[in-house]
C-alpha positions as CSV (number, residue, x, y, z in Angstrom):
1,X,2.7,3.7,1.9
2,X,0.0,2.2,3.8
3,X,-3.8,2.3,3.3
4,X,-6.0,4.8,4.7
5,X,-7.9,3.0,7.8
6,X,-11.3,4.4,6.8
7,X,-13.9,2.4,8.3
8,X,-15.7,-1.1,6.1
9,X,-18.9,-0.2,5.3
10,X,-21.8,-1.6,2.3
11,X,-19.8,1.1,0.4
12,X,-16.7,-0.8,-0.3
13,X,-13.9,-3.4,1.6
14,X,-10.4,-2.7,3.1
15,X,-7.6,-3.6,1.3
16,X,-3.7,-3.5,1.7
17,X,-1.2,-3.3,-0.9
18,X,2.7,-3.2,-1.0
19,X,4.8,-0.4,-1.5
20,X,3.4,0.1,2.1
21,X,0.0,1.3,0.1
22,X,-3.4,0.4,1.9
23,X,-6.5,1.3,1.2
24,X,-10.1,1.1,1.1
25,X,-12.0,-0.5,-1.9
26,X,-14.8,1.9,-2.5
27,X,-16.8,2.6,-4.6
28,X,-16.5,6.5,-4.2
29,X,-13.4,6.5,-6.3
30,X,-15.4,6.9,-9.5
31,X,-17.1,9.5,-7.9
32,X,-14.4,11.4,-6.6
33,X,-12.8,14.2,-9.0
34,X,-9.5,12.2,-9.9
35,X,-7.8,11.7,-13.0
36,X,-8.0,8.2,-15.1
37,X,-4.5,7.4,-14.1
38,X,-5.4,7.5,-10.2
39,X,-8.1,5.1,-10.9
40,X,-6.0,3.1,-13.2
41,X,-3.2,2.2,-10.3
42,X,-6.2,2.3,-7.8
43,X,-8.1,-0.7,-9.5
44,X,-4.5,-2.4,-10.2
45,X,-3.2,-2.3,-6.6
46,X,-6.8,-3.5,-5.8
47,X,-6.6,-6.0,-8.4
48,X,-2.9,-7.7,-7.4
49,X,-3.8,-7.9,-3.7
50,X,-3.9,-11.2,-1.9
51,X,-6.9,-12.6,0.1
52,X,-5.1,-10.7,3.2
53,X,-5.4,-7.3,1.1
54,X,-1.5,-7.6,0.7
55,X,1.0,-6.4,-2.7
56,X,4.0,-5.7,-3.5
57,X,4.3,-4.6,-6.7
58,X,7.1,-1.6,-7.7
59,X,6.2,1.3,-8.9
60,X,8.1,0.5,-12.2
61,X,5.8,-2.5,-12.4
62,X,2.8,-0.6,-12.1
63,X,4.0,1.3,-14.7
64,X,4.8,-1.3,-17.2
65,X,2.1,-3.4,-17.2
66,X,-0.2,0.1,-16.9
67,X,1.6,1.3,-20.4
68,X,2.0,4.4,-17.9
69,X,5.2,6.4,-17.1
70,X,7.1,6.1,-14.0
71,X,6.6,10.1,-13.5
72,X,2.6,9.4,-13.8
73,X,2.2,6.0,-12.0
74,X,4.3,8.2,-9.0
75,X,1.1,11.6,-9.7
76,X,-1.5,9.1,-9.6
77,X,-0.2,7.6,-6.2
78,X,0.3,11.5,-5.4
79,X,-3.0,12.0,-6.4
80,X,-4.7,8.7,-4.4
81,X,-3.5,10.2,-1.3
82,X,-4.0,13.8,-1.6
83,X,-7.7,12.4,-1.8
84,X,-8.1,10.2,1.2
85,X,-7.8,6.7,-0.9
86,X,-4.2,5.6,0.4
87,X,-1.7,6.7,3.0
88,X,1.9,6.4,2.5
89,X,4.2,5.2,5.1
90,X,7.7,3.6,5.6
91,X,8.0,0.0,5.0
């Protein structure tokens, strides 16, 4: 999954993550009609990238240290992307 390649603007920053997830740190995701758990693993993908923007955790990581299912980690990312936050590609 890769990162949606929005444009950087005062609104947020550009940030890759692992599982081939990118996206763009903005603040619009508390704005946007999405469940808690899409913010949830939102803010944690944003939270374990590197200073390139770069994770990789596993879905089953996410999941863990979320106290979320596998099943509802995998509907959030669902979820992320159905909305424009992340892109998924092949790694």
């Amino acid at each position: 999954m890769k990162l949606w390649q929005r444009s950087v603007s005062h609104y947020g920053q550009r940030i890759k993550t692992e599982m081939g997830l990118s996206m763009t740190y903005d603040r619009r995701i508390f704005e946007a009609d999405l469940p808690h758990r899409a913010i949830a693993v939102y803010l944690y993908l944003q939270n374990r990238a590197d200073r390139n923007g770069t994770c990789y955790p596993a879905i089953g990581t996410i999941a863990r240290e979320l106290h979320l299912s596998v099943s509802t980690v995998k509907r959030a990312i669902h979820d992320l992307e159905a909305n424009g936050f992340i892109r998924k590609t092949q790694r």
